[in-house]
ROVOTI-785278 format. One record per residue (C-alpha): residue in three letters; x, y, z. Coordinates in steps of 0.001 Angstrom, whole numbers, always signed. Example, Ala and Ser with C-alpha at 12.3 -4.5 7.8 and 13.67 -1.06 7.14 Angstrom:
<atoms>
code->ALA | east->+12300 | north->-4500 | up->+7800
code->SER | east->+13670 | north->-1060 | up->+7140
</atoms>
This chain:
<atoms>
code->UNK | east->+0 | north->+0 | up->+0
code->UNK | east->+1220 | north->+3591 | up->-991
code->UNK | east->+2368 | north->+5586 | up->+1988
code->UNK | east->+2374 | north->+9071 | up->+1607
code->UNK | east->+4563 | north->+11524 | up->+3890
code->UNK | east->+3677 | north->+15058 | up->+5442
code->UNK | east->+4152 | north->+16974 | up->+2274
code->UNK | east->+2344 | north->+15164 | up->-183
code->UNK | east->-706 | north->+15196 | up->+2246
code->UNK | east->-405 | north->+18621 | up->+2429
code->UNK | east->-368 | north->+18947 | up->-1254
code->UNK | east->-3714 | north->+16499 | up->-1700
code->UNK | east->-5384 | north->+18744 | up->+817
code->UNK | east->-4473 | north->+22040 | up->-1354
code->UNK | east->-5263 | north->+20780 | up->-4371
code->UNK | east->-8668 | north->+19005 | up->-3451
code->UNK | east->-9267 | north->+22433 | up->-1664
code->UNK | east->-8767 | north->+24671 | up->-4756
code->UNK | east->-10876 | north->+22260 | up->-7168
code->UNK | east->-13501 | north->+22500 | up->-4221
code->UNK | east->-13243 | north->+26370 | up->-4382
code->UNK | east->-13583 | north->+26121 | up->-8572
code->UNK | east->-16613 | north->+24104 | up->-8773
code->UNK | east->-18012 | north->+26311 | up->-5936
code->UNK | east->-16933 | north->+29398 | up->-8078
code->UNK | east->-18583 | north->+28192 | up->-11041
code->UNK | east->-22237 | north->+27356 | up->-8845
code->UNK | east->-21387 | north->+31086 | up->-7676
code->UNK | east->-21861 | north->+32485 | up->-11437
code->UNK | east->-25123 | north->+29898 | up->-12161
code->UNK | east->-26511 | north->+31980 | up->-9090
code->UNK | east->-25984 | north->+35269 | up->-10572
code->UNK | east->-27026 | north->+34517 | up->-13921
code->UNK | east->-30377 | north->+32882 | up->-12820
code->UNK | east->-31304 | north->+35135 | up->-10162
code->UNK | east->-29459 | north->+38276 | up->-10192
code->UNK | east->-29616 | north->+38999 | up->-14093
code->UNK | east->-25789 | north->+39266 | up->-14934
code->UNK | east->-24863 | north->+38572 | up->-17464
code->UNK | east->-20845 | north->+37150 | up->-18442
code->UNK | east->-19674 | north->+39831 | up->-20923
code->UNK | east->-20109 | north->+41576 | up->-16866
code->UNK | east->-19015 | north->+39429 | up->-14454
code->UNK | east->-16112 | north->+37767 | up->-16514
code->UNK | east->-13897 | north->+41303 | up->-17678
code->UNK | east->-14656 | north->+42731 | up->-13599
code->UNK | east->-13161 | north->+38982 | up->-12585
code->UNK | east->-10326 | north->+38941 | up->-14480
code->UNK | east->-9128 | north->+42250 | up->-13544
code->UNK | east->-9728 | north->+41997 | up->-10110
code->UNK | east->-7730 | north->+38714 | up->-9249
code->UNK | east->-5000 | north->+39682 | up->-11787
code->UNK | east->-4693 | north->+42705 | up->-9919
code->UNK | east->-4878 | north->+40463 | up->-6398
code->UNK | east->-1727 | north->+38588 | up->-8032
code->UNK | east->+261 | north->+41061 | up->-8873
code->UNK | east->-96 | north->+43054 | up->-6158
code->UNK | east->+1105 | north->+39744 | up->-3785
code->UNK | east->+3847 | north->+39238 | up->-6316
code->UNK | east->+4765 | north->+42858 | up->-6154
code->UNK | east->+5240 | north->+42635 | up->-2651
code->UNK | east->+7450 | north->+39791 | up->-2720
code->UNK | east->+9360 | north->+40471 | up->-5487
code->UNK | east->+9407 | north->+44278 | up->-6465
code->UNK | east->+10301 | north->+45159 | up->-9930
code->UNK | east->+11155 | north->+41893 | up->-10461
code->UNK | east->+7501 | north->+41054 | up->-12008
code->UNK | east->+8428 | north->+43869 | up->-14595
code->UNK | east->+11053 | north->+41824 | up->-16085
code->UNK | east->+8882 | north->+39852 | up->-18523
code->UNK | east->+8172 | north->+43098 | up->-20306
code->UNK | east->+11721 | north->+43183 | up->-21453
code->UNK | east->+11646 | north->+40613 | up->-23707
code->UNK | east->+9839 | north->+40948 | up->-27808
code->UNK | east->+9175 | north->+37272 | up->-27456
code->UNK | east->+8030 | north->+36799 | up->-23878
code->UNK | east->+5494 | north->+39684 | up->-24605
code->UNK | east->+4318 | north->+38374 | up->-27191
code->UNK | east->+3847 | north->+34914 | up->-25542
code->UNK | east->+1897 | north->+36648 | up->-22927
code->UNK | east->-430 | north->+38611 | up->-25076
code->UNK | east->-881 | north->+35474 | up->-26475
code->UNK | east->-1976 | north->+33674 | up->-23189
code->UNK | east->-3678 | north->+36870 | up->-21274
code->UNK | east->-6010 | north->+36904 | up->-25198
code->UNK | east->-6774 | north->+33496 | up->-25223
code->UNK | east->-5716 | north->+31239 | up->-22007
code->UNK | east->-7132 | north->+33465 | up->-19582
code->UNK | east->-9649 | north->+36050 | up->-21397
code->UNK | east->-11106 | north->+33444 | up->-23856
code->UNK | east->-11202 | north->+30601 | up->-21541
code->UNK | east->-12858 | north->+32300 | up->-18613
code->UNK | east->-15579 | north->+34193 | up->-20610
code->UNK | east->-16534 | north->+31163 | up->-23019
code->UNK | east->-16564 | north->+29115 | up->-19378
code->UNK | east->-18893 | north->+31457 | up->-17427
code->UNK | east->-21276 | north->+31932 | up->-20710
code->UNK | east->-21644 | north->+28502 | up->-21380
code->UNK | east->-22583 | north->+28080 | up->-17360
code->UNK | east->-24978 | north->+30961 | up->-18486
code->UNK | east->-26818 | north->+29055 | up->-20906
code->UNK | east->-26860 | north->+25601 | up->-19242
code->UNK | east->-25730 | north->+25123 | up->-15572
code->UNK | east->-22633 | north->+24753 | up->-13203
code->UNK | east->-22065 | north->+21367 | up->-13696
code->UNK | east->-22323 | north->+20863 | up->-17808
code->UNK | east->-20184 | north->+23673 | up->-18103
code->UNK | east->-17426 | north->+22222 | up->-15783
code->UNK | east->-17249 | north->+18833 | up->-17519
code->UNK | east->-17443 | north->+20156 | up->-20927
code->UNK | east->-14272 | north->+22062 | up->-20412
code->UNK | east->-13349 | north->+18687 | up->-19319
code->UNK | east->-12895 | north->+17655 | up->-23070
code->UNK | east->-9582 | north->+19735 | up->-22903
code->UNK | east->-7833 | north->+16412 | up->-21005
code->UNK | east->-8349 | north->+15178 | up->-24620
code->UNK | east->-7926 | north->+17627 | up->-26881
code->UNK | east->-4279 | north->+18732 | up->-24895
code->UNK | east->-3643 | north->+14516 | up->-25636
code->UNK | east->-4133 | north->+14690 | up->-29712
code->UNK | east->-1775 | north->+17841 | up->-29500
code->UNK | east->+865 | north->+16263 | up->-27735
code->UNK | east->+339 | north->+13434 | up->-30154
code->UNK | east->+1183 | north->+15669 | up->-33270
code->UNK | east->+3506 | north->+17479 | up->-31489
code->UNK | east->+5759 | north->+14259 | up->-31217
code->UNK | east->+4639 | north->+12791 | up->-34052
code->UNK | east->+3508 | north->+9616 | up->-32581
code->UNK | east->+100 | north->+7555 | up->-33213
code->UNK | east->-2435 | north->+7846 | up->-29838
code->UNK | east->-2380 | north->+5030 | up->-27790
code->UNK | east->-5307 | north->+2593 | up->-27204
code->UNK | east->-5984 | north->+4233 | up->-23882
code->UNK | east->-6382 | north->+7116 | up->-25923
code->UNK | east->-8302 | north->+6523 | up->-28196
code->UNK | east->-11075 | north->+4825 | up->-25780
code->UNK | east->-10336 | north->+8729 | up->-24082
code->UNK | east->-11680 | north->+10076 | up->-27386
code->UNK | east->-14656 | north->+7632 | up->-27913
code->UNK | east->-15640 | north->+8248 | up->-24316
code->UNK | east->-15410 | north->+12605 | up->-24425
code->UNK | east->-16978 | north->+12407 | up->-27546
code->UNK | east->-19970 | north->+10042 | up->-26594
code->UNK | east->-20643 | north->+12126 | up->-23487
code->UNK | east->-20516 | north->+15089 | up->-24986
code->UNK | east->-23336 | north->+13672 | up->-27564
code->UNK | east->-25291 | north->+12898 | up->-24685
code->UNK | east->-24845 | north->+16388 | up->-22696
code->UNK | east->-26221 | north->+18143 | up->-26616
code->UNK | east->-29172 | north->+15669 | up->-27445
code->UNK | east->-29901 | north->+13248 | up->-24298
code->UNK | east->-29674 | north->+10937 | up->-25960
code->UNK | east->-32123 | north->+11580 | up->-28945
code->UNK | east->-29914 | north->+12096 | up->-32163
code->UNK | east->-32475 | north->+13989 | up->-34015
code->UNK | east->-32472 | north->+16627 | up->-31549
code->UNK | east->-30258 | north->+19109 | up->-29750
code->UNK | east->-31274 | north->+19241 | up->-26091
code->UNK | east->-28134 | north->+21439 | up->-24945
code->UNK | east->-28834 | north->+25135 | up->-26089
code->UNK | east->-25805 | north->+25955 | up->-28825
code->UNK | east->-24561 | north->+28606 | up->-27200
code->UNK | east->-23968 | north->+26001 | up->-24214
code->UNK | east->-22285 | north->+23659 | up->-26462
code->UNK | east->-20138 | north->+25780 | up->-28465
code->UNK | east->-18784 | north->+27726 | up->-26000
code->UNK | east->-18437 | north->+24681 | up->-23475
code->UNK | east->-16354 | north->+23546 | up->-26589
code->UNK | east->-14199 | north->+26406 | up->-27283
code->UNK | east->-13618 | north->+27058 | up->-22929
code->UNK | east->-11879 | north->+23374 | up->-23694
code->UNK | east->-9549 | north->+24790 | up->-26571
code->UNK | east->-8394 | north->+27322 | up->-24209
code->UNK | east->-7962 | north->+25829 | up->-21857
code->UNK | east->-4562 | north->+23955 | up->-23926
code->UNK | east->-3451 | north->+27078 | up->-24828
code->UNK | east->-4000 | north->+27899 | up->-20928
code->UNK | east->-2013 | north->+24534 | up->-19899
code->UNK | east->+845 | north->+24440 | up->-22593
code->UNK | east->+1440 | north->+28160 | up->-24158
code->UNK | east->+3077 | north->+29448 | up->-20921
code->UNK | east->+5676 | north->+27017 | up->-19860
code->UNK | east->+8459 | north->+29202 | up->-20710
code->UNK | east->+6656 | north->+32293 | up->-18746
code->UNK | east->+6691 | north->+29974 | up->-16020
code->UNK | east->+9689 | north->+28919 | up->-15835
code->UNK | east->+11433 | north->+31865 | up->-16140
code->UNK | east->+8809 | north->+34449 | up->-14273
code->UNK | east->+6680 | north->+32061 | up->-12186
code->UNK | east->+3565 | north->+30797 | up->-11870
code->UNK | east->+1529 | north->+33735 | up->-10317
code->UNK | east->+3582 | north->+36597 | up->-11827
code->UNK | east->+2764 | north->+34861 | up->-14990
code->UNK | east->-754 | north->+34191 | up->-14723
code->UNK | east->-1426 | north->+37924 | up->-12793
code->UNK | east->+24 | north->+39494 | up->-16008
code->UNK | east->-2363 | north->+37065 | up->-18171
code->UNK | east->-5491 | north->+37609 | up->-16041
code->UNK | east->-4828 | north->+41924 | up->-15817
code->UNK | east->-4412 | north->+41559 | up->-19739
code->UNK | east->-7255 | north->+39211 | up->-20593
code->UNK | east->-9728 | north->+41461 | up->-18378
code->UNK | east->-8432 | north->+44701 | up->-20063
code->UNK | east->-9506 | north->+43776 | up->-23278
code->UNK | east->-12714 | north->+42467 | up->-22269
code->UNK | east->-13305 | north->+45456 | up->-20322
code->UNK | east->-12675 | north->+47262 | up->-23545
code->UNK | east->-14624 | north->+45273 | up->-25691
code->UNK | east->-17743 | north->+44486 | up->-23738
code->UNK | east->-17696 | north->+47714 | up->-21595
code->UNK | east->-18907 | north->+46131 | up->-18480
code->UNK | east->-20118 | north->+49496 | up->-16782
code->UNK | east->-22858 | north->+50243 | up->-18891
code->UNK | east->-24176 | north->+46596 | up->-18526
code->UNK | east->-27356 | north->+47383 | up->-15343
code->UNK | east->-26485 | north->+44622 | up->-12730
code->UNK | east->-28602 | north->+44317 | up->-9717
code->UNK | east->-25883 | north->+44942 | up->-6451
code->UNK | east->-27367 | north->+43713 | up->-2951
code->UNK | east->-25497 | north->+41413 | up->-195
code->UNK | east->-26388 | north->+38141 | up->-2253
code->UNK | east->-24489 | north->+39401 | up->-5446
code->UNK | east->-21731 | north->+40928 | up->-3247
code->UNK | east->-21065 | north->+37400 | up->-1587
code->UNK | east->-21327 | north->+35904 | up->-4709
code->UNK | east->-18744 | north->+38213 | up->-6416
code->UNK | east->-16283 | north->+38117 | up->-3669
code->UNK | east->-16586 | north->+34026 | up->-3797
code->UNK | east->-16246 | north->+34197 | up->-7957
code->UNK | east->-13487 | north->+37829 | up->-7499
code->UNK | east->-11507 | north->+36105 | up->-4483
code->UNK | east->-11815 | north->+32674 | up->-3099
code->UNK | east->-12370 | north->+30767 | up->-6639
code->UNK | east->-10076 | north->+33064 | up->-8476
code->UNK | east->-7050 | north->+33836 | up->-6604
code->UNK | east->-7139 | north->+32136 | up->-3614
code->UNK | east->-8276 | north->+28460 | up->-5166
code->UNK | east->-5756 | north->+28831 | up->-8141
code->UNK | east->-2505 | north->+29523 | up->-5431
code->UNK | east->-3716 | north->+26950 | up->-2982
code->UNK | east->-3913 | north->+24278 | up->-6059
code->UNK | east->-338 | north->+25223 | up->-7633
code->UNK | east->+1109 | north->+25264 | up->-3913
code->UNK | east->-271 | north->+21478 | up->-4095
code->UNK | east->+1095 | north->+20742 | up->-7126
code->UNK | east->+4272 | north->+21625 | up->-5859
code->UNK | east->+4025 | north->+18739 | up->-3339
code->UNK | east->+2208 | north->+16147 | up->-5658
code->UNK | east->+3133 | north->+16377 | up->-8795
code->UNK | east->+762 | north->+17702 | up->-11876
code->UNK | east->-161 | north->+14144 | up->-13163
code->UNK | east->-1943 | north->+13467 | up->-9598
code->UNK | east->-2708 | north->+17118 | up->-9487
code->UNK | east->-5024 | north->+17017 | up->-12848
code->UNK | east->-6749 | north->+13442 | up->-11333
code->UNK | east->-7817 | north->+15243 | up->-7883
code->UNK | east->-8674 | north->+18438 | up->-10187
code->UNK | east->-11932 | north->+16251 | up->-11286
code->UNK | east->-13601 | north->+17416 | up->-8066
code->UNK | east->-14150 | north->+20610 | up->-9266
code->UNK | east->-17068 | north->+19404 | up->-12003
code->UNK | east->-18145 | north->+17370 | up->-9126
code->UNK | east->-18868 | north->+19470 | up->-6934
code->UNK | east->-20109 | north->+22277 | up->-9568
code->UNK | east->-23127 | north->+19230 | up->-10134
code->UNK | east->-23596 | north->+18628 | up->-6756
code->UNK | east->-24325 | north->+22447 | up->-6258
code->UNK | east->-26636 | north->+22748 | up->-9239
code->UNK | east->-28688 | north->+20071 | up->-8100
code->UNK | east->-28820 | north->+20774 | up->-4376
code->UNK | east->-28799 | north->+24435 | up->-4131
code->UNK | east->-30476 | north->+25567 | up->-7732
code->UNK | east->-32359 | north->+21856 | up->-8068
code->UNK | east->-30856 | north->+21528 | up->-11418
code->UNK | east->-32601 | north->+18549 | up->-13119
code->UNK | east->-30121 | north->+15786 | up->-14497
code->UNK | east->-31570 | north->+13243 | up->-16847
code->UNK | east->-29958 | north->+9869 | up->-16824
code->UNK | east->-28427 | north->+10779 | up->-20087
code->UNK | east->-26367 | north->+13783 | up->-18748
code->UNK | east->-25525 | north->+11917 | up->-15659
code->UNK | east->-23888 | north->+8918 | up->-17956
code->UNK | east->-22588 | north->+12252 | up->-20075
code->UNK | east->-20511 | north->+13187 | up->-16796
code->UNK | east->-19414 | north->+10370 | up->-16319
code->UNK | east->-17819 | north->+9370 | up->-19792
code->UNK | east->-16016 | north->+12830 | up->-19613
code->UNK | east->-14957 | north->+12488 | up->-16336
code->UNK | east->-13409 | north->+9226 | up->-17182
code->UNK | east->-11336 | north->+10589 | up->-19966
code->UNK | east->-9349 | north->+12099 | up->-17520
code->UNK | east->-8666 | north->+8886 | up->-15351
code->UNK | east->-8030 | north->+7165 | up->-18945
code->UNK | east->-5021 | north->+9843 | up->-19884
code->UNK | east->-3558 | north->+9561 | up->-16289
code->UNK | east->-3161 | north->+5776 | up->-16153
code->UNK | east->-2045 | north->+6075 | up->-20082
code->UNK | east->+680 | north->+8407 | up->-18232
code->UNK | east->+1901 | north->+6461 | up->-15531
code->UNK | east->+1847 | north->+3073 | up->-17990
code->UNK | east->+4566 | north->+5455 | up->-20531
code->UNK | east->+6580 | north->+6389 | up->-17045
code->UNK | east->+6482 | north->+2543 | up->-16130
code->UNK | east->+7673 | north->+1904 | up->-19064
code->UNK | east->+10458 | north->+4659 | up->-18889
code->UNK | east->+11951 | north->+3622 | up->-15954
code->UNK | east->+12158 | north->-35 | up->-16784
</atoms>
């Protein structure tokens, strides 16, 4: 039996925390679309800006002008635009408006499809055919989503489009989110690196949707709500879940991480009574198991490795 030491059940505790604190995050914004009116092209630009400007200002503290230093680079900046445009602006909003037009939970596991779609691009990238495990991944993301969209009934589209498509394109990002910014990381950090991406992605949106002259309705519910989505699922959750990582590794870090569209379900139906057909609960679970699939498929290729 697999002992674990001090550290590495400090870093399951951080990591199950922050996925707790997503999927929370994510019931959060249902909330405020259903009952308070907002709308995403609001509550995503105002999100964005405020955590990246949480991160930066932690980093700044700690580090001084050294968070200034990716700005000194052509090709760094360019990296970043790159990732604040698309990781963090275009996953976030085409997250929170898909959870707009469906609920918490489809919206969490259909940005679960990015487990596969970041496996076919490390595919091409080495030029290798997809394992079997891998291609059972792709049968089983592709089946659920097919049951999310129609329940089952081809003829029909259950799931609204906007739902779908953007639940489809939050997955895209999220593998630009995962693999642009390695380099950033490395050579910046983690939080210096996603502050910069987050200030960036929410200045644009600001700019594009204009958030301020969007009416929102502002009493203690949407306050709690905002400082749940603003602080504790944004800046708080991500630092608590790369601290973890940190301990744990990222391959064990991404299996725990399924909590998060877990718990986003079990808030839609509890809280919001969210009804789940059969078909979207077998839906779940086919994604969900895409990301078990990939992380055995890993540890079989390390096995494999070290012997």
């Amino acid at each position: 039996m697999e002992k674990f030491d001090k550290s590495e059940k400090k870093g399951f505790f951080l990591v199950l925390a922050g996925g707790i604190l997503w999927g929370t995050s994510g019931a959060c914004g249902q909330f405020l679309f259903e009952y308070k009116d907002m709308v995403s092209t609001w509550l995503v630009p105002y999100r964005l800006l405020f955590a990246g400007v949480v991160l930066l200002s932690f980093q700044y503290a700690k580090k001084r002008q050294e968070i200034f230093k990716v700005w000194k680079s052509k090709r760094d900046v360019i990296e970043l635009i790159i990732f604040g445009l698309i990781g963090m602006a275009g996953c976030q909003f085409t997250y929170f408006y898909s959870i707009q037009y469906s609920n918490a939970g489809t919206g969490t596991v259909l940005q679960c499809l990015s487990t596969v779609m970041i496996m076919a691009v490390t595919c091409i990238m080495v030029k290798r055919k997809p394992y079997l495990t891998e291609l059972v991944a792709v049968a089983f993301a592709f089946s659920g989503a097919f049951l999310l969209a129609t329940k089952g009934n081809i003829g029909t589209l259950q799931l609204s489009r906007e739902a779908l498509i953007s639940g489809v394109v939050s997955a895209a990002c999220v593998v630009v989110y995962s693999m642009e910014p390695k380099n950033l990381v490395l050579k910046y950090g983690t939080l210096t690196t996603v502050g910069w991406g987050m200030l960036i992605g929410g200045i644009v949106l600001f700019a594009a949707f204009r958030p301020y002259s969007i009416p929102v309705t502002i009493d203690p519910e949407t306050v709690f709500c905002l400082g749940v989505i603003f602080l504790v699922g944004t800046a708080v959750a991500f630092s608590m879940y790369l601290e973890g990582v940190k301990y744990i590794g990222s391959k064990r870090a991404a299996l725990l991480g399924t909590v998060e569209p877990v718990v986003a379900a079990l808030w839609a139906g509890l809280v919001f009574h969210t009804d789940f057909s059969a078909a979207d609960v077998m839906g779940f679970v086919l994604i969900l198991s895409t990301i078990f699939l990939c992380v055995m498929d890993r540890r079989k290729q390390e096995n494999r490795i070290q012997t």
